[in-house]
Structures are given as structure tokens and as C-alpha cells.
C-alpha positions as CSV (number, residue, x, y, z in Angstrom):
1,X,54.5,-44.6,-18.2
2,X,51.4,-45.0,-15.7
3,X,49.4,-42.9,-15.5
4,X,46.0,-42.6,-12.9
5,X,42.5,-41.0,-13.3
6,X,40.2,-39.2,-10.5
7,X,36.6,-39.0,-11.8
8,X,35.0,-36.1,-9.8
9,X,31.1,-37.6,-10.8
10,X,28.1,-35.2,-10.4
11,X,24.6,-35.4,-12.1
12,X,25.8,-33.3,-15.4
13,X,29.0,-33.3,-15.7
14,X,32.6,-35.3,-14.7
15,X,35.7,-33.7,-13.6
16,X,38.5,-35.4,-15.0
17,X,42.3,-35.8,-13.1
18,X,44.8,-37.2,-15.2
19,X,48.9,-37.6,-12.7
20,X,51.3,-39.6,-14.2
21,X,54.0,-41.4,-11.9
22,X,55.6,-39.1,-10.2
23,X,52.0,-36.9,-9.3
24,X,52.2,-34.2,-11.7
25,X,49.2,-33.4,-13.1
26,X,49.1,-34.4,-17.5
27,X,45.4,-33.4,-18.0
28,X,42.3,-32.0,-16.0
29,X,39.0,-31.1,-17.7
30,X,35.3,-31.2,-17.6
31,X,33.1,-34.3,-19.7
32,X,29.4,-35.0,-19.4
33,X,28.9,-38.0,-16.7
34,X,27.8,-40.4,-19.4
35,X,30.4,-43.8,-20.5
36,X,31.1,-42.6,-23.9
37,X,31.7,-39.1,-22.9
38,X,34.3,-40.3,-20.3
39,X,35.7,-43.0,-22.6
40,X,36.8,-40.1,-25.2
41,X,38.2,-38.3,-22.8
42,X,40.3,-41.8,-21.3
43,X,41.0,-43.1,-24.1
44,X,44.1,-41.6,-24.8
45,X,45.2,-42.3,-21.8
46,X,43.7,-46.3,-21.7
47,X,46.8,-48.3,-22.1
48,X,48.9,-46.3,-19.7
49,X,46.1,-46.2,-17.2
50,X,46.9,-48.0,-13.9
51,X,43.8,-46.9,-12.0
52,X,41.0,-44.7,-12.2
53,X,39.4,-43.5,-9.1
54,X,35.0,-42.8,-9.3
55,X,33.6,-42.1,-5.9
56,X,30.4,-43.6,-4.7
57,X,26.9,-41.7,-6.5
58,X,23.9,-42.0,-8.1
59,X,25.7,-42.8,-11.4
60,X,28.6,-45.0,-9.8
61,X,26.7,-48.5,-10.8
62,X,26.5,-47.2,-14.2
63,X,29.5,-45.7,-15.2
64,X,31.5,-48.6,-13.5
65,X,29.6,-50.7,-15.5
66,X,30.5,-48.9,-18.8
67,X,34.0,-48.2,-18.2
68,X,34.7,-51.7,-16.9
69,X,33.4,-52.7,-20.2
70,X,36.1,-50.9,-21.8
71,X,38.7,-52.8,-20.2
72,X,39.6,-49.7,-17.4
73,X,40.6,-50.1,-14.6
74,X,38.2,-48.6,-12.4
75,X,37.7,-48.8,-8.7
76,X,34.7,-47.8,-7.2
77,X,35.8,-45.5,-3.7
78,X,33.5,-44.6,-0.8
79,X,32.8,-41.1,-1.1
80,X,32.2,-40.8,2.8
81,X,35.6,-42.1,3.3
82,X,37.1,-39.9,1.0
83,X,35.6,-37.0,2.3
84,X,37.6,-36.8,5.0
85,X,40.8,-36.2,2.6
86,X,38.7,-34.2,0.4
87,X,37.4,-32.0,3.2
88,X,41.4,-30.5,4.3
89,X,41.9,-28.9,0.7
90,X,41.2,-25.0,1.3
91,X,39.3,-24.8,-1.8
92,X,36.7,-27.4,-2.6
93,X,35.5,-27.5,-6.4
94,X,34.8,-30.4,-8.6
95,X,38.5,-30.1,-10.6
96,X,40.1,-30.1,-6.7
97,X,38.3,-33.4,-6.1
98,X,39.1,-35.2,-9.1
99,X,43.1,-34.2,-8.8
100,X,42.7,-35.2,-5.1
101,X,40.9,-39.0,-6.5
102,X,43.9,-38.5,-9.1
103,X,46.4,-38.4,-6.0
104,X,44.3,-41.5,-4.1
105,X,44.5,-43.5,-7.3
106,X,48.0,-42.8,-7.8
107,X,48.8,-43.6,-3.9
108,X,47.1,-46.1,-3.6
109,X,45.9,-44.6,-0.9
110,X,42.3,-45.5,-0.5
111,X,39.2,-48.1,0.2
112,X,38.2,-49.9,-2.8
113,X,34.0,-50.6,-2.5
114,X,32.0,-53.6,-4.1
115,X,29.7,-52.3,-7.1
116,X,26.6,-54.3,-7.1
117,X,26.1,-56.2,-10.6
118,X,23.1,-55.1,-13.2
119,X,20.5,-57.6,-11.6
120,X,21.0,-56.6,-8.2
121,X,20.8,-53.0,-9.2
122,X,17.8,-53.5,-11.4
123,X,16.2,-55.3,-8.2
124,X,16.8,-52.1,-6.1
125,X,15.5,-49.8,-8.3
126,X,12.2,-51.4,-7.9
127,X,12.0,-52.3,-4.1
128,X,13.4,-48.8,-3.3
129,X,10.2,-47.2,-4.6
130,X,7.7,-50.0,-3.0
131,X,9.1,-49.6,0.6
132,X,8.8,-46.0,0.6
133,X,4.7,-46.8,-0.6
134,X,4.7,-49.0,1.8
135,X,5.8,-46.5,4.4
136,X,4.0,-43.9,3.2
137,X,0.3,-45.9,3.1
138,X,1.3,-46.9,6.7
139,X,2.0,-43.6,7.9
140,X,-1.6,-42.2,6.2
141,X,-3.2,-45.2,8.2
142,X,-1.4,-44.0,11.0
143,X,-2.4,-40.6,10.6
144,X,-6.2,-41.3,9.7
145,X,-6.4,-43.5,12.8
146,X,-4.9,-40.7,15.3
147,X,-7.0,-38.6,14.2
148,X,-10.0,-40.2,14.7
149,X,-9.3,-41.7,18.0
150,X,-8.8,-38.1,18.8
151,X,-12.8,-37.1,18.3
152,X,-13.6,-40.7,20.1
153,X,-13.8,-42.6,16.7
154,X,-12.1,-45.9,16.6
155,X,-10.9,-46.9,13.2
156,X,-9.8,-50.5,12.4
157,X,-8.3,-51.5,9.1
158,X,-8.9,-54.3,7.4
159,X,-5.6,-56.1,6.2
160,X,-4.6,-56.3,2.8
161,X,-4.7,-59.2,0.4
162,X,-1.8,-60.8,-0.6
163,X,-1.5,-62.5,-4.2
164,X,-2.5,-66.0,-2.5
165,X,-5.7,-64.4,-1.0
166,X,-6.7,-64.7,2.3
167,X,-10.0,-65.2,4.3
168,X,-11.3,-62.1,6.0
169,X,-9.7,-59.6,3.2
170,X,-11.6,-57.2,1.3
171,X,-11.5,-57.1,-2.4
């Protein structure tokens, strides 16, 4: 019998959805959001399991990552797309959501989305941080400047070196 899987994901903890065929529901529970919590609580379910449904997050990349490992099969949902399923249930709690990914999974019903591999994700986690310094020295520049235009004093910055070094920067 197949079975499908609706993974509710928040920062703490996973809500779990387990229907089988015909949509009834076999299982529903809470697990921490880490892979080995959520494998013990799939793996009783692993060779029966036809899909398992884990919406877009902070901890989507990881736990696709883990779980694919495992040989699930996972499929990685936009959670802004969902939301507007998710949104006509009268009562919206984590165990809802997951038996609603549960019903998605088992429909078929739904948008699969392209998890970026380890290296790219590694890559963001670094740029992510830089642009927002980036923005943020520009902004103080910005704001210094204004400032003090504003009591007549013009202020020009100097540019900033690259790693090749270039004539005219300060060091």
C-alpha cells in the first residue's frame, strides 16, 4: 500500500501527516525539525512511501538533503503556492498543514521546486551576509554625507581598494 507524507517544517519542531491511498489519515505527530528525528519517525513508513511533501524554509536545503540521502522521496513545494490551499482550512495549526501537504502529496496536487545543491547553498550563506554589509556601509555613507551637506559641508569618499589595488586608494 502507498502511503504519502506532509512535513509541516518550523524552526523546532516537524508536523508529521501520514494518508495512505485512499486519504485517510495512518499517523500524525510532532518530531524535532532535524534528519534523524524525521527519519525515525518515516522510517516505518519508508518502503510504502510514494511521496513526502516539505514546503519551502529555512531548513528546506537541509532536510531535503538528509532525507534524500535516505532514499525518500521528497519533493520540495513552494510554500507561497501552497498557501493559497493552506489558507481555506478554518483552523490553521502546524498538524492541519502537514495533513493538508499529506493531501497535496497524495493528489499530486502541487508544484514541485528545485533545491539548490550543498555548494550553491554554502555559496549563499556567505554572499547573503556581504551584500547586506555592503548595503549597510553604503547607506552610513549615505547618511554621513546628507548630513553634512546639510550644515554646508561637502564630504567625498575615497573608493575602496580592491584585492588588485588601485592607484588613488587609501590604505
Amino acid at each position: 500500500m502507498t502511503v504519502y507524507a506532509g512535513l509541516d517544517v518550523s524552526k523546532d519542531e516537524t508536523a508529521i501527516c501520514i494518508r495512505d491511498e485512499s486519504g485517510d489519515i495512518l499517523w500524525e505527530g510532532k518530531v524535532a525539525s532535524n534528519g534523524d528525528a524525521l527519519w525515525t519517525a518515516l522510517a516505518p513508513y519508508a518502503g510504502d512511501l510514494g511521496r513526502v511533501v516539505l514546503g519551502t524554509g529555512m531548513l528546506t536545503g537541509l532536510l531535503h538533503r538528509v532525507l534524500s540521502e535516505r532514499d525518500l522521496p521528497i519533493v520540495c513545494v513552494d510554500a507561497r503556492r501552497t498557501w493559497a490551499v493552506l489558507r481555506q482550512m478554518p483552523n490553521k495549526t502546524d498538524a492541519n498543514d502537514a495533513a493538508m501537504l499529506a493531501e497535496l502529496a497524495r493528489s499530486g496536487f502541487h508544484r514541485q521546486v528545485h533545491v539548490k545543491g550543498e555548494d550553491a547553498q554554502a555559496m549563499r550563506t556567505l554572499l547573503r551576509p556581504r551584500a547586506l554589509l555592503v548595503r549597510q556601509r553604503i547607506d552610513t555613507d549615505n547618511a554621513i554625507r546628507s548630513a553634512l551637506l546639510a550644515r554646508g559641508v561637502p564630504f567625498v569618499v575615497a573608493p575602496l581598494c580592491n584585492t588588485m589595488g588601485s592607484a588613488g586608494c587609501r590604505r
